[in-house]
C-alpha positions as CSV (number, residue, x, y, z in Angstrom):
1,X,-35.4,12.0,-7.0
2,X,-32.5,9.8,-8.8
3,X,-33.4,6.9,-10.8
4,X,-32.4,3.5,-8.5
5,X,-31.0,1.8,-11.8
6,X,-29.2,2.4,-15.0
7,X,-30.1,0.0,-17.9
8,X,-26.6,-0.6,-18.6
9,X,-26.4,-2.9,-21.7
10,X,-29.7,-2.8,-22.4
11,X,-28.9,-4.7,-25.7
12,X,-27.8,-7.7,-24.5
13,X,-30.4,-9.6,-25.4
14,X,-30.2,-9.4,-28.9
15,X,-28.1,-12.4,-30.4
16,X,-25.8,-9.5,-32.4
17,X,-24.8,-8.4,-28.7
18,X,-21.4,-8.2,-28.3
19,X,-20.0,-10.7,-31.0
20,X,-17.1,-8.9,-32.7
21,X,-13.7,-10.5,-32.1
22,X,-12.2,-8.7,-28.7
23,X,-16.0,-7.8,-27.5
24,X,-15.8,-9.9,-24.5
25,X,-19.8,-10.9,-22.7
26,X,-21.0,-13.2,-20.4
27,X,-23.4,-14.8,-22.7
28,X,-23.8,-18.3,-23.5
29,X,-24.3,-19.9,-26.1
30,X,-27.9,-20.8,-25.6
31,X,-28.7,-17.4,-24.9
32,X,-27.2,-16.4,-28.5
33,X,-29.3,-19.0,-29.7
34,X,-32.4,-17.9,-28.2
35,X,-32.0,-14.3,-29.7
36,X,-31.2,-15.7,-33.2
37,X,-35.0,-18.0,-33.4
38,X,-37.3,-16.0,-35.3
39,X,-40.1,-16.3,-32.8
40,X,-37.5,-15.0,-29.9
41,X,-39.8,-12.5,-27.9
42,X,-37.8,-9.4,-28.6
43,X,-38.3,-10.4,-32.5
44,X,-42.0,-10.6,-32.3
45,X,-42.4,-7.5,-30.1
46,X,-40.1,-5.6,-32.1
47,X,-42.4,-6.5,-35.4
48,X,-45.7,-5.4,-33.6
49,X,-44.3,-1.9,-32.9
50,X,-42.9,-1.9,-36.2
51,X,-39.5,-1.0,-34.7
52,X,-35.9,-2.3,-34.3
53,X,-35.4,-5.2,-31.6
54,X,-33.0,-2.7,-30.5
55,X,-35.1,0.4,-30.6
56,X,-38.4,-1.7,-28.7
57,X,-35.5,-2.6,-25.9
58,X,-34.3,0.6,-25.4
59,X,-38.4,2.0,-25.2
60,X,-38.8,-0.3,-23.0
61,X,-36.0,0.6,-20.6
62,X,-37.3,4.6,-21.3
63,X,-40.6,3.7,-20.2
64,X,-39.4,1.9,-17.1
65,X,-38.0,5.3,-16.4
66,X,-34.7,3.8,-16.2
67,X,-31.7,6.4,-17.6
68,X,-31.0,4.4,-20.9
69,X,-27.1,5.2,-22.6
70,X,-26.8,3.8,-26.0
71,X,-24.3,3.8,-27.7
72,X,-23.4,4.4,-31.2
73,X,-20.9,5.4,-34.3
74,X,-23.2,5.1,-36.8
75,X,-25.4,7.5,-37.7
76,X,-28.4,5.4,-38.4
77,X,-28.4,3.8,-35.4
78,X,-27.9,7.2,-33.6
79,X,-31.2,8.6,-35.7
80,X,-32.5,5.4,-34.8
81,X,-31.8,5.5,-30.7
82,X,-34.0,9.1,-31.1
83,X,-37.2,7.6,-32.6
84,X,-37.5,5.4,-29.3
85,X,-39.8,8.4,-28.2
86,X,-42.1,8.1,-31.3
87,X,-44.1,4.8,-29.7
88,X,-45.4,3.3,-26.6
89,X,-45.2,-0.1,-25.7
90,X,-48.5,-0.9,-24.0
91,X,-48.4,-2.0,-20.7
92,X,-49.3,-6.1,-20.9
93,X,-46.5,-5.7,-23.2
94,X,-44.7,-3.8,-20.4
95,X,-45.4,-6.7,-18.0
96,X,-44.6,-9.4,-20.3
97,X,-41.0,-8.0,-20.6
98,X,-40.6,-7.3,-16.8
99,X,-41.6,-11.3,-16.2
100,X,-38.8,-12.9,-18.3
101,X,-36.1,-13.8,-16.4
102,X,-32.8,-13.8,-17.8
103,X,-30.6,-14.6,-15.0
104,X,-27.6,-12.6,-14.1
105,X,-26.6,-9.4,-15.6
106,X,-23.8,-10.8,-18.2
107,X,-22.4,-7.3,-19.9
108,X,-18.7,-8.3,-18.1
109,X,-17.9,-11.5,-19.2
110,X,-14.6,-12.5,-17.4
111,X,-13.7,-9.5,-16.4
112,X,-15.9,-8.4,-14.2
113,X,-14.8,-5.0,-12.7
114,X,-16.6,-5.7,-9.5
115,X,-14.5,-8.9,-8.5
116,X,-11.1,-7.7,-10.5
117,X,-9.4,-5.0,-9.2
């Protein structure tokens, strides 16, 4: 059977998300500001796995058996993307995660290729 979802941007939460001149998001500023506090939930989570905010996101999309793309240049974070599979996020954890809400998805910005043709 074929997964009902694709975590598409499943980085956006992190406050480095899409910041580089031309990298247009739908993010606001409070949500950038939210990712940047040092007790952000990502932050602490990412601490008690001892793993990248970005590596406990994309485990946690992996585990929620969701087909998770990264993507990556840089060889690091490609080595990095791989050891997702070398920890398990326990599953209050799990169900922490699942209850944030975040509002909308926000990886198009303006352009959103559903209402632009």
């Amino acid at each position: 059977m074929w997964p009902t979802s694709t975590a598409y941007s499943s980085l956006a939460p992190l406050s480095t998300w899409r910041i580089a001149p031309g990298h247009a998001s739908g993010k606001t500023r409070q949500m950038r500001a939210e990712g940047e506090q040092a007790d952000s939930p990502f932050k602490k989570l990412a601490e008690k796995y001892k793993v990248s905010e970005a590596q406990f996101l994309l485990g946690w999309g992996v585990q929620n058996g969701y087909p998770v793309l990264p993507k990556s240049t840089n060889p690091d974070r490609i080595r990095q993307n791989l050891e997702i599979f070398s920890f398990r996020i326990d599953e209050a954890d799990m169900e922490y995660i699942r209850g944030l809400d975040r509002g909308p998805g926000l990886a198009w910005g303006e352009a959103d290729p559903t209402t632009h043709g």
